[in-house]
KEKEMI-116976 format. One record per residue (C-alpha): x, y negated, z. Coordinates in pm, whole numbers, plus 32768, in hexadecimal, padded with zeros to 4 digits. Each point is the difference from the previous one (the first is absolute). Example, Ala and Ser with C-alpha at 12.3 -4.5 7.8 and 13.67 -1.06 7.14 Angstrom:
2
84CE:81C2:830C
8089:7EA8:7FBE
***
This chain:
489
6015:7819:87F7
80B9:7FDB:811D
8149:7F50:7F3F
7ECE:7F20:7F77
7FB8:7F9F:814B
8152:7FE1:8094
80FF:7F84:7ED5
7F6E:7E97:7FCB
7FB8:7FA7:817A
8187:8056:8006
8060:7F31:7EDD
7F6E:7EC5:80A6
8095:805B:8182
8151:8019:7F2D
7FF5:7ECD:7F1D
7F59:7F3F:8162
8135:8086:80DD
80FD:7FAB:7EB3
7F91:7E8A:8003
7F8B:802B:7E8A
7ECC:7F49:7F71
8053:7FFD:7EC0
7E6D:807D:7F32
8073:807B:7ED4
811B:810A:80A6
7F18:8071:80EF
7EEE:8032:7F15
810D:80BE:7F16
8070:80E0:8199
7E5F:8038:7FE1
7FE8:8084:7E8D
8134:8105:804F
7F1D:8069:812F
7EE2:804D:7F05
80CC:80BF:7F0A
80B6:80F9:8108
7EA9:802D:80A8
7F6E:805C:7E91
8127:80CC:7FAF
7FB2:80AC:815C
7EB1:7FFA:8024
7F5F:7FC4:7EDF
7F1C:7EFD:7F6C
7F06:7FF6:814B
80FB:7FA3:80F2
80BE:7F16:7F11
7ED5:7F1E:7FED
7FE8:8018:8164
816D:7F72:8019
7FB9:7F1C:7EFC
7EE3:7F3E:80C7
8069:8016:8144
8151:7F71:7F99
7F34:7EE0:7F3B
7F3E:7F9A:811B
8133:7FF9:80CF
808F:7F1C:7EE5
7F0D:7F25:804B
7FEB:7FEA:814D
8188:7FEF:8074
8094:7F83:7EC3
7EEA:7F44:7F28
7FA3:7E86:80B8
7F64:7FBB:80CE
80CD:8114:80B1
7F4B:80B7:80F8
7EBA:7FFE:7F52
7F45:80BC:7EFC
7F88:7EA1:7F51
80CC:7F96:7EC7
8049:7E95:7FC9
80AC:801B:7E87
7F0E:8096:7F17
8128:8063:7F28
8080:80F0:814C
7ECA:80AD:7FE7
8034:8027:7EB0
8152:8097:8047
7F6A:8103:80F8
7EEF:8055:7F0C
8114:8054:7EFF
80F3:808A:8113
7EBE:8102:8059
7FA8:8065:7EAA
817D:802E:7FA6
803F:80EC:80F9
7EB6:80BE:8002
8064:801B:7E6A
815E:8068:8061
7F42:80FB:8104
7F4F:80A7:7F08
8119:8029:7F0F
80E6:80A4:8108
7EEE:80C3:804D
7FAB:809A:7EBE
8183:800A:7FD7
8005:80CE:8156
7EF5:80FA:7F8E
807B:8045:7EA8
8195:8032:80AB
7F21:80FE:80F8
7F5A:80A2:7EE7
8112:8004:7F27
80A7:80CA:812B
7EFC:80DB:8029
8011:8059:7E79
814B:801D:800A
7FC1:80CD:8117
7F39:80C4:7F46
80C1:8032:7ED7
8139:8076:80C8
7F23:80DD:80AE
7F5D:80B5:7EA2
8180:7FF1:7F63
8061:80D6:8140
7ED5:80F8:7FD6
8056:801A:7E6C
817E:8046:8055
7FA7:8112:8139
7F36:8096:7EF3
80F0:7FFE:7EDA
813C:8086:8102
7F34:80A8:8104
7F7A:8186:802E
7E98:7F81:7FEC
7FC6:803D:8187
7E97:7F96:8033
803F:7FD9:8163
812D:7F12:7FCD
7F35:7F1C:7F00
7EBB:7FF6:80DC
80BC:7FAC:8136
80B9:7EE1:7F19
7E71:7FAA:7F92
7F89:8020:817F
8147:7EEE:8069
7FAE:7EF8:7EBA
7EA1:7FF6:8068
802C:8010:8196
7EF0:80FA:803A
8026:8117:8105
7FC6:8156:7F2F
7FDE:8035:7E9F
7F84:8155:7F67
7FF0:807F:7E72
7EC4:80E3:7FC1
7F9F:80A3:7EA1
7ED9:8089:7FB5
7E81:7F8C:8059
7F67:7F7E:8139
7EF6:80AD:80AB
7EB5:7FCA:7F0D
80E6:7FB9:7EC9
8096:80A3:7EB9
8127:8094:8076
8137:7FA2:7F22
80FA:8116:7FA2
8122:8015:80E8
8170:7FBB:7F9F
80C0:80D5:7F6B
814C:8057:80A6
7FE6:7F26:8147
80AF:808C:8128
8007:7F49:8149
7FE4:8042:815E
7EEB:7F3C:8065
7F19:80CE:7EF6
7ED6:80A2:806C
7E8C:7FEF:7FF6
7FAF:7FEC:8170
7FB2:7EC5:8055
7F34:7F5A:7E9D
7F0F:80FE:7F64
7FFD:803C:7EC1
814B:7F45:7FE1
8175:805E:7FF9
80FB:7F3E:80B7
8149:7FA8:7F3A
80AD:7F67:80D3
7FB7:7EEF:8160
80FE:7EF6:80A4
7FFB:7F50:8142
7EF9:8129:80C0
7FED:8153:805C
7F2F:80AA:7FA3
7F81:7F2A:7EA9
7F08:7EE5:7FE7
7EB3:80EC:7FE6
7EDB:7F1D:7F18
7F46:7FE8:8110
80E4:7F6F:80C8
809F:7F20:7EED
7FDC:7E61:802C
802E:8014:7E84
7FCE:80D5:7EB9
80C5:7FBD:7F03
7F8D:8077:7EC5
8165:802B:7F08
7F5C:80CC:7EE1
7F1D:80E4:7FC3
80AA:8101:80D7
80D9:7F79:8121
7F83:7F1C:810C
80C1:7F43:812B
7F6E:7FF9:8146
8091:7F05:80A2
7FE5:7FA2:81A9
8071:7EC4:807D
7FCC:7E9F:7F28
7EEB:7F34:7FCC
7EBE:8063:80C8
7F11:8124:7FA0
7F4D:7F9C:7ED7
80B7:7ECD:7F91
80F5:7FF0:7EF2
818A:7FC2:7FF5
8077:7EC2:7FA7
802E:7F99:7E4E
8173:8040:805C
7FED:814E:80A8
7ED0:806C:7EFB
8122:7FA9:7EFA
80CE:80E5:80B3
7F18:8117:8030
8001:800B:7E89
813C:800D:7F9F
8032:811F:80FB
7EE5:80B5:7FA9
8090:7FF1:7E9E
8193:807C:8095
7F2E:8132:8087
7F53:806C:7EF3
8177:7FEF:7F4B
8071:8092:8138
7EF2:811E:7FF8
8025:801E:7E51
8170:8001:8012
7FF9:8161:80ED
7EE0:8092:7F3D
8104:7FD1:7EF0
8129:8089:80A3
7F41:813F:8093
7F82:8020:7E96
8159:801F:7F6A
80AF:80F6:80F7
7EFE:80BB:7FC0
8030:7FF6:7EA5
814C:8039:8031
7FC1:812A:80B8
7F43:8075:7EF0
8105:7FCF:7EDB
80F9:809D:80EA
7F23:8112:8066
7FC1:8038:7E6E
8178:7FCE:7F91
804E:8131:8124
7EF1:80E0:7F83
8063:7FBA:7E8D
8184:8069:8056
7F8E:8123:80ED
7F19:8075:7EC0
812B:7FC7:7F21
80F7:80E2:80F6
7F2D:8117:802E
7FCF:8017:7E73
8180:802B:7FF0
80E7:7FF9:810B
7EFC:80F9:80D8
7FAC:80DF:7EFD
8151:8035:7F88
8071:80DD:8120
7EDC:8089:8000
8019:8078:7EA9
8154:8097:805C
7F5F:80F1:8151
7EE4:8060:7F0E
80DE:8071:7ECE
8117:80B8:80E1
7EA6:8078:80D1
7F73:8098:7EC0
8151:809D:7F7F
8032:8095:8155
7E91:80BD:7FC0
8035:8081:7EFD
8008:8167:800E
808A:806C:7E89
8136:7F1D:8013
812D:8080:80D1
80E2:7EE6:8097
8171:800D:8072
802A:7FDC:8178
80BD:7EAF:7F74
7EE7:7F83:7F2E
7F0F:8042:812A
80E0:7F15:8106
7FE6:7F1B:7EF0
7E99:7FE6:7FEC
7FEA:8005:8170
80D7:7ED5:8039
7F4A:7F44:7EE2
7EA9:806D:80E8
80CC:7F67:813B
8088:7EE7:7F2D
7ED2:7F76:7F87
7F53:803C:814C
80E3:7F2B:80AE
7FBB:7F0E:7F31
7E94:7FFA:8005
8048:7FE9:8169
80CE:7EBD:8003
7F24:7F5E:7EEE
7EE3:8039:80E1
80D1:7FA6:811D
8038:7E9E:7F6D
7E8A:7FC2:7F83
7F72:8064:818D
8143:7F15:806A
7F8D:7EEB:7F04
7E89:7FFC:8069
8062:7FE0:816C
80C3:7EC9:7FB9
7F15:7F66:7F46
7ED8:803F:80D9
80E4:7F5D:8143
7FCB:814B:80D3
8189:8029:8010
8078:8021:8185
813A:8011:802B
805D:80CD:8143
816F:7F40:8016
8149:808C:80FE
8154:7FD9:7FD9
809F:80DD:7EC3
813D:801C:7F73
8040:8016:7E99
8074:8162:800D
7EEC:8095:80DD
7F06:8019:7EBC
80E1:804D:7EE8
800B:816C:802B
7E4D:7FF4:7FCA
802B:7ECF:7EF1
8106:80C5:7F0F
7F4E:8153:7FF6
7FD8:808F:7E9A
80CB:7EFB:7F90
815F:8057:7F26
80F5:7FF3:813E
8129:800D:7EDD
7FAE:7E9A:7F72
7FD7:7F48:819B
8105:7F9C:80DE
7FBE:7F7D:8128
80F3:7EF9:809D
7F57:7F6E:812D
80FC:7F7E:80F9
7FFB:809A:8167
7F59:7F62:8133
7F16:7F30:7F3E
7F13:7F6B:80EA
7E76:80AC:7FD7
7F12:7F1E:7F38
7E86:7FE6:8066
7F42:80E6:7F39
7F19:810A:7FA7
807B:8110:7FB8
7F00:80AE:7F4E
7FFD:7EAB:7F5B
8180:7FEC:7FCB
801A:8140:7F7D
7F15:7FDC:7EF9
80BB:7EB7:7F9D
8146:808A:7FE2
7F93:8135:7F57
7F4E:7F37:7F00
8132:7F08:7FBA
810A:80EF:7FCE
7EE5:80BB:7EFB
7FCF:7EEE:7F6A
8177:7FB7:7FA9
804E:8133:7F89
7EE5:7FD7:7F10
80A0:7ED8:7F66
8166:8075:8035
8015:814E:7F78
8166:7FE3:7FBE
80AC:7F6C:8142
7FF3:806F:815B
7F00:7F2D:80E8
80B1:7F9B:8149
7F57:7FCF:814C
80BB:7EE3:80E8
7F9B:7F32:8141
805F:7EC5:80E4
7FCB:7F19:8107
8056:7EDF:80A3
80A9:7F00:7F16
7F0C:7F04:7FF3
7EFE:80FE:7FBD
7EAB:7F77:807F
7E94:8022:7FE6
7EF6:7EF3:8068
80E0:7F57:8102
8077:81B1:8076
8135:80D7:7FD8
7FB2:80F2:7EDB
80C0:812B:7F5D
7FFB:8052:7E6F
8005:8133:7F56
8082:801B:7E91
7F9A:80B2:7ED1
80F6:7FC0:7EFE
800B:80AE:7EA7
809F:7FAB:7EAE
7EFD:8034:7F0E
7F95:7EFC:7F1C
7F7A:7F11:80E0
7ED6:7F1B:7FEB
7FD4:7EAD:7F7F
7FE0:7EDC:80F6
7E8F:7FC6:7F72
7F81:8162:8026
80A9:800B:8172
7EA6:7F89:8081
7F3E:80DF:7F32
80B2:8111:8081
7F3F:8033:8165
7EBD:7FA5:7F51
7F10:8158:7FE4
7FD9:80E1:7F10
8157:7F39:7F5D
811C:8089:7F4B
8156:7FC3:7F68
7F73:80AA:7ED0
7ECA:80A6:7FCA
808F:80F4:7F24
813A:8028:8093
8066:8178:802B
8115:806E:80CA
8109:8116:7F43
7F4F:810D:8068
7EBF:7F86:7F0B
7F2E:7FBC:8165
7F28:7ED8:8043
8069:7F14:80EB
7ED7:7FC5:80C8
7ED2:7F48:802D
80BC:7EC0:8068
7F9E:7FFF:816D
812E:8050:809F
80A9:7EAD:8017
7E88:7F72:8099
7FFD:80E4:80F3
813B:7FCA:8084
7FB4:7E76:7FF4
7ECC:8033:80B4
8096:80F5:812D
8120:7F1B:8020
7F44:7EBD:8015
7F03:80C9:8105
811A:801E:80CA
8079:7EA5:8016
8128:8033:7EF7
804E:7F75:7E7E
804B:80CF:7EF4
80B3:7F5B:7EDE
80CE:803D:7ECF
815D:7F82:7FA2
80D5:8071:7EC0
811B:80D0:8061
8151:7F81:7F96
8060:80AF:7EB6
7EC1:805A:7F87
7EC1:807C:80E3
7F17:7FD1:8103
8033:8010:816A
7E95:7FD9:80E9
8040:7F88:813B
7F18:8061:815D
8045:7F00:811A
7F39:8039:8145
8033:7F4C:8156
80BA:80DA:80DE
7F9A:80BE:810F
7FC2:7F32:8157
7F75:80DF:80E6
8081:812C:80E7
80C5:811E:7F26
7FB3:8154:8032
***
């Protein structure tokens, strides 16, 4: 309005100080006024522009000059058309103007829905992070996500799964609150400028916007939809997830108690069978043994109780790592200080150990370690029951560990080896090289827990454990753990 006003006063000043008279240009300098002002302003003030630079027409440029009377009917003519022309031209800027704005504010709108449909496709499903996007899009001060009933109505079941800080049940009886943006503590109903109802079990309660009791604008209603619709994905997408782990749980939980079942039906039993036949041949009081055959059924007693002992040993081990309650107490070690504890009972003839002197101490467990290394070296000689199985460590060289200095320790034996595609399988539970796989002396090999375990200590210490084929023929298992940091003892 004010350009209305202004603009043609200044075209006539300018064309009066320039010396120019000439009707038609100036009418044409009057006409551009018009169409700014409507491209400005809209149609209002264009027709404002429009008349007020027609009547100055008339009066400084239309004779007689310096009157509003006309003396050639065919000038009044010419204003009439010069008026209705612009006022025409007015209106079509204007609609022009409005549809550009609106075409913005779709666009707007579209870019703002695309975003919300990509943070859901990429994104964790954070209800906080997509309410406070919802709270910015629709400029309101707090938004809050409720499920259930409000005070008087059905209440709706609550979702499944949802975690979030801002839950609780404080502050809207009867209701639960997801998750609230913009406020703390969350929009309470009764506090709420607005309810918005996005199904049958999740409302928004919304502060800031339009005035109590009236509603948001067709644009922001649009909106409101569209959202409502991204949280009920939102919402259905974690009800899904939390479904499925815990399906997974359950298959995993099935698949251990299947194996378990399946080693205590064999691998279990079988040394127990041995203690209770040399048990009952010890008792029995008509048959005379040897002081040689009497050692021998002694040491099959201690044999196979040992071996109860470290298959139990490994199934305690295994549900520890599985149920996360694995702490490792962690100092500095050195590779030596827990062979003496990790080689007991095992065939000293058939390891040699070759660790270089004044290695630097690793960070470790050592209950942990122990139990790692002992496991290892058992397992090779399993698998190599014809070669030796030799024990060898190293540092520095480029040795590293999540951005740390780290040492390695080396199992190497020269049995038969594993194929690249079973490597993985290998430090899966209740996994072996060969189910039926005996060693020479006619012995089981195990319940297939002993690689796991070690896999599951190592990596609760901060290490890797991995496999590599040993060069002319075998397997060599490699423990790297960052070295030791702190104060030696």
């Amino acid at each position: 309005m004010v350009l209305a006003a202004v603009l043609p006063p200044a075209v006539e000043v300018l064309v009066t100080l320039a010396g120019y008279r000439n009707f038609a240009i100036i009418m044409l300098l009057h006409l551009a006024v018009a169409v700014a002002v409507a491209a400005i302003g809209g149609f209002w003030p264009a027709v404002v522009a429009a008349v007020l630079g027609t009547t100055l027409l008339n009066y400084f440029s239309a004779d007689p000059v310096g009157s509003l009377s006309i003396a050639d009917p065919s000038t009044l003519f010419t204003l009439l058309v010069f008026l209705a022309v612009a006022c025409s031209v007015a209106l079509a800027v204007g609609l022009a103007s409005r549809r550009a704005q609106e075409a913005a504010r779709s666009g707007a709108e579209a870019t703002a829905l695309s975003e919300l449909s990509l943070r859901i496709l990429s994104s964790d499903g954070s209800l906080e992070t997509f309410l406070e996007k919802v709270r910015s899009r629709l400029g309101v001060d707090a938004v809050t996500l409720v499920a259930g009933s409000a005070p008087g109505g059905s209440r709706a079941p609550e979702a499944a799964g949802i975690r979030g800080p801002g839950r609780g049940t404080d502050s809207n009886a009867g209701e639960t609150v997801l998750a609230s943006a913009g406020s703390s503590p969350p929009v309470t109903r009764a506090a709420a400028h607005h309810a918005v109802v996005v199904d049958s079990r999740y409302t928004l309660l919304i502060n800031g916007g339009p005035p109590a009791g009236q509603p948001f604008t067709g644009q922001h209603q649009r909106m409101l939809a569209a959202f409502g619709a991204f949280l009920v994905a939102i919402l259905e997408r974690r009800q899904l997830v939390a479904s499925m782990e815990d399906n997974q749980r359950l298959s995993e939980g099935n698949k251990m108690r299947t194996s378990i079942l399946r080693a205590v039906s064999h691998d279990l039993r079988t040394p127990l069978a041995g203690i209770k036949l040399a048990v009952s041949s010890l008792r029995q009081e008509d048959v005379k043994f040897s002081p040689e055959d009497e050692r021998e059924l002694l040491a099959t007693i201690e044999d196979s109780a040992d071996r109860l002992d470290h298959l139990i040993g490994n199934l305690l081990d295994m549900s520890r790592i599985t149920a996360d309650s694995v702490n490792p107490l962690l100092r500095g070690l050195g590779w030596a200080d827990v062979l003496p504890d990790a080689l007991r009972g095992l065939p000293a003839a058939r390891i040699r150990v070759e660790l270089p002197p004044n290695l630097p101490r690793v960070e470790a467990d050592a209950g942990m370690l122990e139990r790692v290394v002992a496991n290892l070296v058992e397992n090779a000689l399993k698998y190599a029951p014809e070669a030796d199985v030799v024990l060898t460590a190293r540092a520095g060289e480029g040795i590293a560990l999540g951005g740390r200095p780290a040492g390695e320790f080396r199992v190497v034996d020269h049995g038969s080896g594993v194929a690249p595609a079973a490597v993985m399988d290998m430090f899966q539970p209740f996994q072996r090289l060969n189910d039926y796989q005996r060693t020479g002396g006619g012995r089981a090999v195990g319940i297939g827990l002993g690689l796991a375990v070690a896999n599951g200590f190592t990596e609760a210490m901060g290490g890797t454990l991995a496999a590599e084929p040993t060069p002319g023929g075998g397997l060599t298992m490699v423990v790297t753990l960052p070295l030791w940091e702190g104060p030696l003892p």
